[in-house]
NUGULUM-262430 format. One record per atom (N, C-alpha, C, CB): residue in one letter; atom name; x, y, z negated. Coordinates in steps of 0.05 Angstrom, whole numbers, m for minus. Atoms other than C-alpha are relative to their C-alpha. Glycine has a CB too. Example, Ala and Ser with C-alpha at 12.3 -4.5 7.8 and 13.67 -1.06 7.14 Angstrom:
<recs>
rec kollum=A&miro=N&u=18&v=m24&w=0
rec kollum=A&miro=CA&u=246&v=m90&w=m156
rec kollum=A&miro=C&u=18&v=24&w=0
rec kollum=A&miro=CB&u=m20&v=1&w=m25
rec kollum=S&miro=N&u=m16&v=m24&w=1
rec kollum=S&miro=CA&u=273&v=m21&w=m143
rec kollum=S&miro=C&u=m15&v=22&w=m14
rec kollum=S&miro=CB&u=9&v=9&w=29
</recs>
This chain:
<recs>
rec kollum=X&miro=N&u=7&v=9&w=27
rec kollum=X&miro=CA&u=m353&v=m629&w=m132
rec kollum=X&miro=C&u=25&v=m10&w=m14
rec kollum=X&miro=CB&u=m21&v=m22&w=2
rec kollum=X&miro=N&u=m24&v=14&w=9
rec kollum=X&miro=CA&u=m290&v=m666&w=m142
rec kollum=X&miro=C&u=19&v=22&w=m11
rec kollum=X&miro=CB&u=15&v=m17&w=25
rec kollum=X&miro=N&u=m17&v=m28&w=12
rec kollum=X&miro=CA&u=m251&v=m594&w=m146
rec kollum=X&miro=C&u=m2&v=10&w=m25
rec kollum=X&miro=CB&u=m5&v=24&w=14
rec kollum=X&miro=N&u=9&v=m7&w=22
rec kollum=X&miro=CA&u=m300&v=m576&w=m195
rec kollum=X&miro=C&u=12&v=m13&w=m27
rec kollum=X&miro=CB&u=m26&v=m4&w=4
rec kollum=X&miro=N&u=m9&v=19&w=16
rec kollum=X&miro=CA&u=m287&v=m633&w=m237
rec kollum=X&miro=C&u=26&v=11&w=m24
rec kollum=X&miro=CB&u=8&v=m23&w=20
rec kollum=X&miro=N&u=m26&v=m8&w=1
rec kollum=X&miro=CA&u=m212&v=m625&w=m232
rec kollum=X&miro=C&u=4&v=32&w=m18
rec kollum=X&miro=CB&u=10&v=2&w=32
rec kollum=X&miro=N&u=m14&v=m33&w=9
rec kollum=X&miro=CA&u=m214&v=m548&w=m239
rec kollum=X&miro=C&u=m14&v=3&w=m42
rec kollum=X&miro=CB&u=m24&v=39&w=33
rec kollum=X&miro=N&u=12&v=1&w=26
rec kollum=X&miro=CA&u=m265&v=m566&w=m309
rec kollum=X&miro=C&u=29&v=m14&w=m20
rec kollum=X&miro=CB&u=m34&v=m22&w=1
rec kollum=X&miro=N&u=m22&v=24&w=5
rec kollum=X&miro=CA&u=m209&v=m619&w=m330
rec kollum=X&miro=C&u=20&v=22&w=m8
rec kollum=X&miro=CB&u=10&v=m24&w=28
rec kollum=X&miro=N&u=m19&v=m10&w=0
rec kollum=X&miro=CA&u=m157&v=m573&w=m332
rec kollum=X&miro=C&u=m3&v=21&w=m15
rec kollum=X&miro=CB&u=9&v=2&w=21
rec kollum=X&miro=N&u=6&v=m19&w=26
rec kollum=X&miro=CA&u=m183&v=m516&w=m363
rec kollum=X&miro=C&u=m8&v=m8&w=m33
rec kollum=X&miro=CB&u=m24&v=17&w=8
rec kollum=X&miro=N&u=6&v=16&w=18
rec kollum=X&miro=CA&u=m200&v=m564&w=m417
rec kollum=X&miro=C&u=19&v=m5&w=m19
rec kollum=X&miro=CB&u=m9&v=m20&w=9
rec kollum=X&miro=N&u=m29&v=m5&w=m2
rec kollum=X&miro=CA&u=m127&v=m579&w=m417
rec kollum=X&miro=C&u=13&v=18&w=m12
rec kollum=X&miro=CB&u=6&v=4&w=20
rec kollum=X&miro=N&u=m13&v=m19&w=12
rec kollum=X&miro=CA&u=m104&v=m519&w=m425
rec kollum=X&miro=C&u=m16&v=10&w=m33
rec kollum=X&miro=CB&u=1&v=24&w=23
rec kollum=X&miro=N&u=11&v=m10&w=24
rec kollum=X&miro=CA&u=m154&v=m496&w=m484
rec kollum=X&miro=C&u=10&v=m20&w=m25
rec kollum=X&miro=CB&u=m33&v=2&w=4
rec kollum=X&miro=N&u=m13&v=22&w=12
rec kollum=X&miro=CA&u=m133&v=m560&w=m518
rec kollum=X&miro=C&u=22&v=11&w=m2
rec kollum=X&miro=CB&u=m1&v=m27&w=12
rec kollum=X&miro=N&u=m35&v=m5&w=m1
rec kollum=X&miro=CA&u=m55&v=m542&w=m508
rec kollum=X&miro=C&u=m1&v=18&w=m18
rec kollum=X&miro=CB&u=18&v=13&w=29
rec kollum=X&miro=N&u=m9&v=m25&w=21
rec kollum=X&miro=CA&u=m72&v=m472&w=m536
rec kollum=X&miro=C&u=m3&v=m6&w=m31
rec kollum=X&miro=CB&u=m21&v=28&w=6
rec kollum=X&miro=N&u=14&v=10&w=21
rec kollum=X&miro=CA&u=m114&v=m500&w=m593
rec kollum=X&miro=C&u=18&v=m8&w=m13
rec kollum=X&miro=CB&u=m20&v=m18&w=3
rec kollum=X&miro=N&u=m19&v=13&w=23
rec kollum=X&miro=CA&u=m57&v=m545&w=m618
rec kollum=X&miro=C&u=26&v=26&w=6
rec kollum=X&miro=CB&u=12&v=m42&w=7
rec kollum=X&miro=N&u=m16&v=m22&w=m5
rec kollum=X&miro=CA&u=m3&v=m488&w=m605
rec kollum=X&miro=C&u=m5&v=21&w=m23
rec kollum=X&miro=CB&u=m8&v=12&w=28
rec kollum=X&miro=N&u=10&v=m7&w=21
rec kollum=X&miro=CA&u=m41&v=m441&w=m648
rec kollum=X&miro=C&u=m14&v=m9&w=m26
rec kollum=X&miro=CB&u=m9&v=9&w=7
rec kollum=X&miro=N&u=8&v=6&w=27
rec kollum=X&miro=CA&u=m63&v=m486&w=m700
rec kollum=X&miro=C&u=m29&v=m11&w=m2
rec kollum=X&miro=CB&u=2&v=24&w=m16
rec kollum=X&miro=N&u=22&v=m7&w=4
rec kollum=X&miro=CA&u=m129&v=m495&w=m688
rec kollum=X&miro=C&u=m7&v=m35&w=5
rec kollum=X&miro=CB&u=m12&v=27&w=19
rec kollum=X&miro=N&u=7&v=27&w=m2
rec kollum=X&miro=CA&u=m137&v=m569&w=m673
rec kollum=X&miro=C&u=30&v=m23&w=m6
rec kollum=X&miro=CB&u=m13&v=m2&w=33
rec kollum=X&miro=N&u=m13&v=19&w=16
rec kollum=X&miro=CA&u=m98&v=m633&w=m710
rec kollum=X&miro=C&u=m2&v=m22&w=12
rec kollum=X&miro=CB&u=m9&v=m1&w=m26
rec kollum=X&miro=N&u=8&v=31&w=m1
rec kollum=X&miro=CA&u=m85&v=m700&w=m696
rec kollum=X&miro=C&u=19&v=m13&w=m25
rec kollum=X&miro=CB&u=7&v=m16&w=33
rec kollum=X&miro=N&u=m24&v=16&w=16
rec kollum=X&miro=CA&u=m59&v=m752&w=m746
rec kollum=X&miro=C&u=m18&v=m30&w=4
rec kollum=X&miro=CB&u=7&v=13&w=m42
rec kollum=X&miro=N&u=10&v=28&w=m5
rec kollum=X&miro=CA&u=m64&v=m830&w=m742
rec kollum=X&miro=C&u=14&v=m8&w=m23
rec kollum=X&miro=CB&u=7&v=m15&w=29
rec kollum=X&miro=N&u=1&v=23&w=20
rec kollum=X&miro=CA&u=m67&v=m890&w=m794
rec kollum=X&miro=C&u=3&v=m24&w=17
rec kollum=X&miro=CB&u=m28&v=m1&w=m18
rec kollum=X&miro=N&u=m6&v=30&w=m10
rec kollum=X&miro=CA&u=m32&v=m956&w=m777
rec kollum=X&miro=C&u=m17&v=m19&w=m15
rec kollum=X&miro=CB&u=31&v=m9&w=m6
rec kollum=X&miro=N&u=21&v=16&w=11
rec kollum=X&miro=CA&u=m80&v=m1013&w=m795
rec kollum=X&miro=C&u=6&v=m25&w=8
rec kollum=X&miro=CB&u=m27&v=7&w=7
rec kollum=X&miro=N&u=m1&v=33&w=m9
rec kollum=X&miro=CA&u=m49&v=m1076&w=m779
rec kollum=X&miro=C&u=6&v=9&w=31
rec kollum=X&miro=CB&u=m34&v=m24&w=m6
rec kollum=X&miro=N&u=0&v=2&w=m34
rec kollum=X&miro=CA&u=m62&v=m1091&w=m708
rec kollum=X&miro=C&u=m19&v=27&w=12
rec kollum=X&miro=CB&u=m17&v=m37&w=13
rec kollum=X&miro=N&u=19&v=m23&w=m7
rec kollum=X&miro=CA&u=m105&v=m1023&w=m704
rec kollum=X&miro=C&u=18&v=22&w=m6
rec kollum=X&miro=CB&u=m30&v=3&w=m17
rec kollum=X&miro=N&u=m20&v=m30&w=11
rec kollum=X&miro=CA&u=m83&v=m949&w=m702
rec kollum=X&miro=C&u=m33&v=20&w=m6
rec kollum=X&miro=CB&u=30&v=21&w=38
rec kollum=X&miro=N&u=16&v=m22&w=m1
rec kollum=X&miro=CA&u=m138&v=m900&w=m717
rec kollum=X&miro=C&u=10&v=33&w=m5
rec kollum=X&miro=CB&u=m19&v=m7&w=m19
rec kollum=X&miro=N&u=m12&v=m17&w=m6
rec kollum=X&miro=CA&u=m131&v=m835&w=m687
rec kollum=X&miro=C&u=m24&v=26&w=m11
rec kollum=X&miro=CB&u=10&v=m6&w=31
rec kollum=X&miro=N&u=5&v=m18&w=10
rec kollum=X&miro=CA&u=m161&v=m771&w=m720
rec kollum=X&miro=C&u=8&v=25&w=17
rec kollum=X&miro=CB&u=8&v=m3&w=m23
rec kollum=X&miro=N&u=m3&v=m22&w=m11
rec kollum=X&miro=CA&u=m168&v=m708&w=m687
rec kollum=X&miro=C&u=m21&v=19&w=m17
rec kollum=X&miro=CB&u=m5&v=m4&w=30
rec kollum=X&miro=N&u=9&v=m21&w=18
rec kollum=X&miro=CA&u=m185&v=m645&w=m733
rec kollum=X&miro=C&u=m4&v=24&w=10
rec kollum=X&miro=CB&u=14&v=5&w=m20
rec kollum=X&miro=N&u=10&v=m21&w=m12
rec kollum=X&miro=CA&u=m212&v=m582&w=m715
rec kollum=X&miro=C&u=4&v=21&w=m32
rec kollum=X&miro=CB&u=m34&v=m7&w=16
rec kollum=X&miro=N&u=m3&v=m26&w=25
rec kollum=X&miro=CA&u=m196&v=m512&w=m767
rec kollum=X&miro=C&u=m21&v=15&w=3
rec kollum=X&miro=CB&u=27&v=21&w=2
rec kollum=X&miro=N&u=11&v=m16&w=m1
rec kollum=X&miro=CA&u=m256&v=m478&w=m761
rec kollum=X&miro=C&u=9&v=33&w=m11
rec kollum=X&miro=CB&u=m15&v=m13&w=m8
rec kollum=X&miro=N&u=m6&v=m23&w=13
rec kollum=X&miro=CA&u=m230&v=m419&w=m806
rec kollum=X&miro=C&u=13&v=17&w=18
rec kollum=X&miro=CB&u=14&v=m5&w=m23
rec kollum=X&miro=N&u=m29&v=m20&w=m18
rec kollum=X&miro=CA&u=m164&v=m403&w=m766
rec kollum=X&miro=C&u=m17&v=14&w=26
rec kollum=X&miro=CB&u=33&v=m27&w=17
rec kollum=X&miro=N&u=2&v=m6&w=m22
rec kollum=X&miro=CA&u=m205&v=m411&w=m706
rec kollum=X&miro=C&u=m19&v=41&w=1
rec kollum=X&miro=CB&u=m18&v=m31&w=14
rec kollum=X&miro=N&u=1&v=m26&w=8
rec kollum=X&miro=CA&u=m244&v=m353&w=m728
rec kollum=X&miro=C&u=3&v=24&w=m12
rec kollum=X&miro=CB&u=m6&v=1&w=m2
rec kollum=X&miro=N&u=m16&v=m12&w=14
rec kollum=X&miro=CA&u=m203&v=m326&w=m766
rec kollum=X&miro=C&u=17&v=27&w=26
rec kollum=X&miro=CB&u=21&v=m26&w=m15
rec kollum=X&miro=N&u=m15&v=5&w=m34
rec kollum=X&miro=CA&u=m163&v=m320&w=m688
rec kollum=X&miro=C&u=m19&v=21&w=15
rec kollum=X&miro=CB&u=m5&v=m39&w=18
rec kollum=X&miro=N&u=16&v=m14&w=m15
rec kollum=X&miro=CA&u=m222&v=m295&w=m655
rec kollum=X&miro=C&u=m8&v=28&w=m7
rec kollum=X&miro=CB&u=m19&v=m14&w=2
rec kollum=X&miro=N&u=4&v=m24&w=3
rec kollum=X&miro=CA&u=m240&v=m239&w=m696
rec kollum=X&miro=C&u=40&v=12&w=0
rec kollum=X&miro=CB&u=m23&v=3&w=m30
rec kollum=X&miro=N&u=m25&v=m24&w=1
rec kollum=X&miro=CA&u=m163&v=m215&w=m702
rec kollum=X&miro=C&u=12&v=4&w=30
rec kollum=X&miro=CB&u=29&v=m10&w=m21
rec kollum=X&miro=N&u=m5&v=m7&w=m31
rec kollum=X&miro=CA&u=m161&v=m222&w=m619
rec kollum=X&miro=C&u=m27&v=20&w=14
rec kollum=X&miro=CB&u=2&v=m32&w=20
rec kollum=X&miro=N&u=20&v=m25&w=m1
rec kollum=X&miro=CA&u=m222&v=m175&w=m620
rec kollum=X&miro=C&u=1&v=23&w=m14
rec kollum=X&miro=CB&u=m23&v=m6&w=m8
rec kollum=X&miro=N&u=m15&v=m29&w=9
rec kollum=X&miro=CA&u=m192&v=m120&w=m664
rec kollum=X&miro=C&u=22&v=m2&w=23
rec kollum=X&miro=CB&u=16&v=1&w=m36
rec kollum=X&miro=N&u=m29&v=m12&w=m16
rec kollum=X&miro=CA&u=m127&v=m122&w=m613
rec kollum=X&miro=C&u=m15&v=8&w=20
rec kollum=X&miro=CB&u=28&v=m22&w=10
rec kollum=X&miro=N&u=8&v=m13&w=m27
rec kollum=X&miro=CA&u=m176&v=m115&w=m555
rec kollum=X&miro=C&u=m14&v=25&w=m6
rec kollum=X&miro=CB&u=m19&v=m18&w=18
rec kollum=X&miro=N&u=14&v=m30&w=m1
rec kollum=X&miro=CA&u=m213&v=m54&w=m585
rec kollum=X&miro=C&u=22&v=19&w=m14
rec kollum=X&miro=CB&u=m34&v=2&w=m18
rec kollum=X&miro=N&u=m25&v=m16&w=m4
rec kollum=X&miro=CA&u=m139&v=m24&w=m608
rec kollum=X&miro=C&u=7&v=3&w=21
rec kollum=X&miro=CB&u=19&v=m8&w=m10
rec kollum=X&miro=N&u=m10&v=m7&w=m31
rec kollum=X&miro=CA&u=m117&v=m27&w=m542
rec kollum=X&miro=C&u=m21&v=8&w=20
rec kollum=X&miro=CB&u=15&v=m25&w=13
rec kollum=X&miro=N&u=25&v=m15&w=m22
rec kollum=X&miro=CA&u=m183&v=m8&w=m508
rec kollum=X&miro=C&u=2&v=26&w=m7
rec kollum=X&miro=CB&u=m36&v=m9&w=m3
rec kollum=X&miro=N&u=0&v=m32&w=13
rec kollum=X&miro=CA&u=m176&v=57&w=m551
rec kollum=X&miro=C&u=29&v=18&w=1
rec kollum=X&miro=CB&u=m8&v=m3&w=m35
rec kollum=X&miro=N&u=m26&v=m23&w=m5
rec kollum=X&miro=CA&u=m104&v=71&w=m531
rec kollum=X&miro=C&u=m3&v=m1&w=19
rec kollum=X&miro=CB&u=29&v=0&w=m5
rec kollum=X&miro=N&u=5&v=m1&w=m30
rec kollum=X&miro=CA&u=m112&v=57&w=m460
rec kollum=X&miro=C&u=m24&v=28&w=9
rec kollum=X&miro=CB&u=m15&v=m35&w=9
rec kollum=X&miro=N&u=26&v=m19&w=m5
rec kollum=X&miro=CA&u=m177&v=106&w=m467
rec kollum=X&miro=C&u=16&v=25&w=m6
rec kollum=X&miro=CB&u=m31&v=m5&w=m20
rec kollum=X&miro=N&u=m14&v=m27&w=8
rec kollum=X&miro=CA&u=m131&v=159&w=m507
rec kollum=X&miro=C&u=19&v=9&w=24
rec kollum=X&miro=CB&u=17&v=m5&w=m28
rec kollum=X&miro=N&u=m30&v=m1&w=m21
rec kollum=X&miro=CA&u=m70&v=144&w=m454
rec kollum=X&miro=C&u=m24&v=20&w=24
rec kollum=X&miro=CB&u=19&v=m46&w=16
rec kollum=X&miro=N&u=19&v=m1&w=m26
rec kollum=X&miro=CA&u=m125&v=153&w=m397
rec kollum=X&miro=C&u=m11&v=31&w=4
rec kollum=X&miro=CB&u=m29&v=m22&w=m5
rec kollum=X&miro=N&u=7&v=m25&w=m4
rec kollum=X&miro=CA&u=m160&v=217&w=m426
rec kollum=X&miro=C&u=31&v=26&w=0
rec kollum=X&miro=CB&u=m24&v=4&w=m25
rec kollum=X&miro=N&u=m23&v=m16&w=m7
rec kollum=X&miro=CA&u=m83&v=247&w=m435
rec kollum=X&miro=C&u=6&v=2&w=26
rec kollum=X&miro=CB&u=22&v=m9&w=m12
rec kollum=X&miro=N&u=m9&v=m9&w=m29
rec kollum=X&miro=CA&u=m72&v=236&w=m366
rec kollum=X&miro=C&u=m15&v=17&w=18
rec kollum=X&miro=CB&u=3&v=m22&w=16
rec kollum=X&miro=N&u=24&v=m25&w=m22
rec kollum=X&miro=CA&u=m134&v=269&w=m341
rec kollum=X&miro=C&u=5&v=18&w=3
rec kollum=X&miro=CB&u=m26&v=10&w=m5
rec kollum=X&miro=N&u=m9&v=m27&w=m1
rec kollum=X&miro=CA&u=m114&v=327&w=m377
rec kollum=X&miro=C&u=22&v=19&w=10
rec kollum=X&miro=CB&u=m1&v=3&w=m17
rec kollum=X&miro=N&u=m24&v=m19&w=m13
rec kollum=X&miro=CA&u=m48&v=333&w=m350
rec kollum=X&miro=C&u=m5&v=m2&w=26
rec kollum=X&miro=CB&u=31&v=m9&w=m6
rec kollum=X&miro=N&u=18&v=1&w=m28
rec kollum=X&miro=CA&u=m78&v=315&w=m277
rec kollum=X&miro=C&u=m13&v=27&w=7
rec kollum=X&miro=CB&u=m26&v=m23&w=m2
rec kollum=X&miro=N&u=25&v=m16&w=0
rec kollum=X&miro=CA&u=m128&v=371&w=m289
rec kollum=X&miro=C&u=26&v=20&w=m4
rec kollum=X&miro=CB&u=m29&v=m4&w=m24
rec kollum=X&miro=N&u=m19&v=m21&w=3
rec kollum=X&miro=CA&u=m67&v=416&w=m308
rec kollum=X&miro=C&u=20&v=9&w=24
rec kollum=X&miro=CB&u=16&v=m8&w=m23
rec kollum=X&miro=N&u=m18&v=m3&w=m25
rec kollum=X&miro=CA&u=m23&v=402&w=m245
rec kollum=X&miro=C&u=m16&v=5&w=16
rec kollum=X&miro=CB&u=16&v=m22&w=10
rec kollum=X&miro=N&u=30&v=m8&w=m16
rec kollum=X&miro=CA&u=m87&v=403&w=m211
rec kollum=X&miro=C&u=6&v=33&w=17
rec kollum=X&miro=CB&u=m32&v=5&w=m30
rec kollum=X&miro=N&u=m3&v=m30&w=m9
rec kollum=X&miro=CA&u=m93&v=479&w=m223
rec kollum=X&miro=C&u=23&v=15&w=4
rec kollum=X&miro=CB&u=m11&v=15&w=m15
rec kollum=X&miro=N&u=m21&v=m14&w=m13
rec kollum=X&miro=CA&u=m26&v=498&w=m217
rec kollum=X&miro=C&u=10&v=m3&w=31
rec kollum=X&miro=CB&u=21&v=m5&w=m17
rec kollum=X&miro=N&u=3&v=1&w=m36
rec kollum=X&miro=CA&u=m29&v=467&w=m139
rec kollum=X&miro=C&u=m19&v=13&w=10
rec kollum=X&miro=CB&u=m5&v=m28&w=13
rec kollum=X&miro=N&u=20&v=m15&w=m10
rec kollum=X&miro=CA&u=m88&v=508&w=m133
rec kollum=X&miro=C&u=19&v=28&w=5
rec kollum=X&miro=CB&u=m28&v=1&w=m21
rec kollum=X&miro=N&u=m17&v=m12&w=4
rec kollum=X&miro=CA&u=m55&v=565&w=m161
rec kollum=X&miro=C&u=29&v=7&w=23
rec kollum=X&miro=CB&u=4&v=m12&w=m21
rec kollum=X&miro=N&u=m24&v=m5&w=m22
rec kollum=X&miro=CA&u=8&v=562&w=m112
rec kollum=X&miro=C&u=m11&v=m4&w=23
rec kollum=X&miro=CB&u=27&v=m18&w=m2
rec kollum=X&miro=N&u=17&v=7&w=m35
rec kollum=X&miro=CA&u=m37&v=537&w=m47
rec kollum=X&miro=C&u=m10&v=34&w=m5
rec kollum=X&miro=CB&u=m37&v=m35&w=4
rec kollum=X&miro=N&u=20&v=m39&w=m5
rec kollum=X&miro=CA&u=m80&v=614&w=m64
rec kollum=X&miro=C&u=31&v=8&w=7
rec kollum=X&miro=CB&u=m21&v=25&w=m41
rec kollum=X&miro=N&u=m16&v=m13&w=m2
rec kollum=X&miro=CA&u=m15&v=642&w=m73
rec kollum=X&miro=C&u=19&v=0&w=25
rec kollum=X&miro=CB&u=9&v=m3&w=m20
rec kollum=X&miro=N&u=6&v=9&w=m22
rec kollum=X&miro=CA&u=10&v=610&w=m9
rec kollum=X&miro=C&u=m14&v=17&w=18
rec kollum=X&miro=CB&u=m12&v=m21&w=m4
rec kollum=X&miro=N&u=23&v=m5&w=m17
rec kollum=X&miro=CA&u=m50&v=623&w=25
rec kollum=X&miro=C&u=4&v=34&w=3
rec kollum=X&miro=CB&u=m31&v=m10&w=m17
rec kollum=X&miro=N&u=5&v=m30&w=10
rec kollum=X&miro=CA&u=m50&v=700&w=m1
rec kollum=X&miro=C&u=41&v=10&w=24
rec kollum=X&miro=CB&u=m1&v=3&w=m57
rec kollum=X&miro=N&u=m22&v=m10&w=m25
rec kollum=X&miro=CA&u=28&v=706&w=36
rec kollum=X&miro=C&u=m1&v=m10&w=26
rec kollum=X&miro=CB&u=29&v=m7&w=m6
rec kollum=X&miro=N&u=9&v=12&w=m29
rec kollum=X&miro=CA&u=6&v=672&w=96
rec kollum=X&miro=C&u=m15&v=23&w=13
rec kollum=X&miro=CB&u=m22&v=m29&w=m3
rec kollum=X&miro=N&u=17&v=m20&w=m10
rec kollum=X&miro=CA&u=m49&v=724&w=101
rec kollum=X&miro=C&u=12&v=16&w=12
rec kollum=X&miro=CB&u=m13&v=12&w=m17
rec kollum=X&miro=N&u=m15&v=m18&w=m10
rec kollum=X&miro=CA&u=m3&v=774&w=95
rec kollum=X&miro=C&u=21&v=7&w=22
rec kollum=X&miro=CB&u=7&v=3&w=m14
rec kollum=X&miro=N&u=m15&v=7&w=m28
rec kollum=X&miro=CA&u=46&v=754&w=143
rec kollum=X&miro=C&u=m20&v=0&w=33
rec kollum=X&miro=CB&u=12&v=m34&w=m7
rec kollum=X&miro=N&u=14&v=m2&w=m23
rec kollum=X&miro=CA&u=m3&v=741&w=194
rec kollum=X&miro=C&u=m17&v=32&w=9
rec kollum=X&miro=CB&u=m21&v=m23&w=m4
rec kollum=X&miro=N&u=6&v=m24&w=0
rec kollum=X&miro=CA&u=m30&v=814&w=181
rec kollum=X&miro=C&u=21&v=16&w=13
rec kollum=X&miro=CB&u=m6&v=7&w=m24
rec kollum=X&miro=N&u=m22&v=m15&w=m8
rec kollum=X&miro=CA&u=41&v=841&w=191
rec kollum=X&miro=C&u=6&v=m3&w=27
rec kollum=X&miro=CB&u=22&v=m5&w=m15
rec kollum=X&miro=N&u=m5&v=m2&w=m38
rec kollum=X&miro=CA&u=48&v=798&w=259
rec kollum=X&miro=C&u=m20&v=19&w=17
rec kollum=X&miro=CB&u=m5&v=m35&w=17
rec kollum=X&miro=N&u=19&v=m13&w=m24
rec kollum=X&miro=CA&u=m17&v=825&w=282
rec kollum=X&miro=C&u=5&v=33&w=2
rec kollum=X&miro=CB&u=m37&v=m6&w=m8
rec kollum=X&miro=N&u=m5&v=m33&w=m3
rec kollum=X&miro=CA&u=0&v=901&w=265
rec kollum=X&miro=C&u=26&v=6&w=17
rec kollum=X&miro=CB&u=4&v=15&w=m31
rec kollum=X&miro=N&u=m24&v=m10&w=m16
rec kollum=X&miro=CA&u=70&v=892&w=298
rec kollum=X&miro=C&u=m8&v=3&w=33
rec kollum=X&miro=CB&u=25&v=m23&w=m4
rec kollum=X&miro=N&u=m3&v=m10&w=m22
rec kollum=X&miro=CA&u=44&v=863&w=355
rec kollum=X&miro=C&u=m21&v=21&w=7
rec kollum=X&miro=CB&u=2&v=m20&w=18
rec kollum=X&miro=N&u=10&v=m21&w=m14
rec kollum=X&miro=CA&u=m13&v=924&w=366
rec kollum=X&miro=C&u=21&v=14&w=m1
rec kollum=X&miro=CB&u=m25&v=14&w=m8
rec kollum=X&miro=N&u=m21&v=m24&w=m2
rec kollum=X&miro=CA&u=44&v=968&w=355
rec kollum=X&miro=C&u=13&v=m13&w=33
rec kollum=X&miro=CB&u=28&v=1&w=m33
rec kollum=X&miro=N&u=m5&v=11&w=m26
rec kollum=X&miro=CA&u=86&v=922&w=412
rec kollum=X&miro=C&u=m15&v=10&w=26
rec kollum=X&miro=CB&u=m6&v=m28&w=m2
rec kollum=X&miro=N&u=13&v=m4&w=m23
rec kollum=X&miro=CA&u=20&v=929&w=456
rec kollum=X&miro=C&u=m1&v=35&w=3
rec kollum=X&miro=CB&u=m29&v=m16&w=m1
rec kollum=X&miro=N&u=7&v=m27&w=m6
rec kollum=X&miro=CA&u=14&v=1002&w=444
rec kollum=X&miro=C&u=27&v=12&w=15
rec kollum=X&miro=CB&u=m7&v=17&w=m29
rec kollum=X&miro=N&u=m32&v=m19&w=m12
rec kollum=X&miro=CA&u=92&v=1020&w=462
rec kollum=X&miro=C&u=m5&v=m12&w=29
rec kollum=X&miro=CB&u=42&v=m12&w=m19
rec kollum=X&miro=N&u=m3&v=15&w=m22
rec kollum=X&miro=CA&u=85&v=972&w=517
rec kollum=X&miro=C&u=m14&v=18&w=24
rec kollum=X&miro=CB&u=m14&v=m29&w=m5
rec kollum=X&miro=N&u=16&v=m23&w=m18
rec kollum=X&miro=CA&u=24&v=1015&w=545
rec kollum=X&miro=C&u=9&v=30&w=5
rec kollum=X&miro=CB&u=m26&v=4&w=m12
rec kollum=X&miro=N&u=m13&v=m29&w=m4
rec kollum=X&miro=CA&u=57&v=1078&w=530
rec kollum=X&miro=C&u=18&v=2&w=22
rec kollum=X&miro=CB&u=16&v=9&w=m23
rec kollum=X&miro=N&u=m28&v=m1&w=m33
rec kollum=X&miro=CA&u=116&v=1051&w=580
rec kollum=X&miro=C&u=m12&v=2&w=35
rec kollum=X&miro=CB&u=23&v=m40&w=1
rec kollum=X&miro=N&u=14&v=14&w=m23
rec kollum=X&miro=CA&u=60&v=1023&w=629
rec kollum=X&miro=C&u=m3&v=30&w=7
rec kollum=X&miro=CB&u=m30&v=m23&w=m3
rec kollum=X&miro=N&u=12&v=m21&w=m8
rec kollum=X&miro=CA&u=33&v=1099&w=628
rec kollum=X&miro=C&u=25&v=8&w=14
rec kollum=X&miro=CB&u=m15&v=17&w=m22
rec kollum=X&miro=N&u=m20&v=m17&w=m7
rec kollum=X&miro=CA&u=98&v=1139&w=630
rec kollum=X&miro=C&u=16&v=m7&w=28
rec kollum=X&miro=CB&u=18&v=m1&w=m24
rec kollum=X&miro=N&u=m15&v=11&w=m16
rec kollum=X&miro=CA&u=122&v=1093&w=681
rec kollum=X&miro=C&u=m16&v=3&w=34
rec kollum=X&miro=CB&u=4&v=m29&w=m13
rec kollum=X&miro=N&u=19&v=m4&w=m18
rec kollum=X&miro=CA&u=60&v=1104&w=720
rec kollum=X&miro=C&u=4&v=25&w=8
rec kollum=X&miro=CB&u=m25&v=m4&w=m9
rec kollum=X&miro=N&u=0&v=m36&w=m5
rec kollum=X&miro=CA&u=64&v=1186&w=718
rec kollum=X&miro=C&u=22&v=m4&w=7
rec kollum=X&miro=CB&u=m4&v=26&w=m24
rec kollum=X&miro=N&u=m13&v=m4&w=m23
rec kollum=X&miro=CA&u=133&v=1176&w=744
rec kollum=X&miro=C&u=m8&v=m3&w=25
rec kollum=X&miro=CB&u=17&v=m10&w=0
rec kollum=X&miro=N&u=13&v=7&w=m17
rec kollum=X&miro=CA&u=109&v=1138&w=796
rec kollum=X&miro=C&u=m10&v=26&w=19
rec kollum=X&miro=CB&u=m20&v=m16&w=m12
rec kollum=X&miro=N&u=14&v=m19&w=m8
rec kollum=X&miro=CA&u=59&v=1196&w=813
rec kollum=X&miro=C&u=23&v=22&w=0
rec kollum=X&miro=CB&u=m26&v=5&w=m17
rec kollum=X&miro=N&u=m15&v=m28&w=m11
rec kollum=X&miro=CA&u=110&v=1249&w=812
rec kollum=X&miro=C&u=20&v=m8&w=29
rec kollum=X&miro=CB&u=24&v=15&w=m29
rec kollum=X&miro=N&u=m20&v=18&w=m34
rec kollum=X&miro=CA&u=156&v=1208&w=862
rec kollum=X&miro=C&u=m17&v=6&w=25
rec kollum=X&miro=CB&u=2&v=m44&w=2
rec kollum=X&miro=N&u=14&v=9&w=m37
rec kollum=X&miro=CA&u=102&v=1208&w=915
rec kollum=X&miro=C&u=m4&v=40&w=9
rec kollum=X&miro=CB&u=m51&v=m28&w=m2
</recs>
């Protein structure tokens, strides 16, 4: 509870700080003899004046952040397909290569057998 307090206190603090910072709250005092009276003023106008011109900056900048955001999609979406694009293309010489090993090596296995044979029919004439 005590935190609470504290953590209320302080944000209080600060809104106050901003308040006189921006304008928005006054103090002035009157000497009175053995008295001071202390006056604290409040601007209604500015303050809303404030509020609506910090609600146009947030929906200017919600609307470039949205513009920035959909530009990036589109260039995302553009690199996108050109990694597609080169992965097929990729993919498509990969194929081919692996086509070429497999035709070399039946060729390989076929010479190989041709030697196994020829090597065999010597064989048979030897005996």
């Amino acid at each position: 509870m005590r935190s609470f307090i504290m953590g209320l206190v302080l944000i209080i603090l600060l809104v106050a700080g901003f308040g006189f910072y921006q304008g928005w709250f006054g103090v002035t005092k009157e000497d009175k003899g053995p008295k001071m009276d202390i006056h604290i003023t409040a601007d209604k106008e500015k303050i809303k004046q404030d509020v609506k011109t910090a609600g146009e900056k947030a929906k200017e900048v919600g609307a470039k952040v949205k513009e920035e955001a959909r530009e990036l999609g589109a260039k995302a979406k553009e690199v996108g397909g050109k990694v597609v694009e080169k992965a097929k293309e990729v993919g498509g010489k990969a194929k081919d290569a692996v086509k070429d090993a497999g035709a070399k090596a039946k060729e390989g296995a076929e010479a190989a057998k041709e030697k196994a044979k020829d090597a065999a029919d010597k064989a048979k004439e030897k005996e």
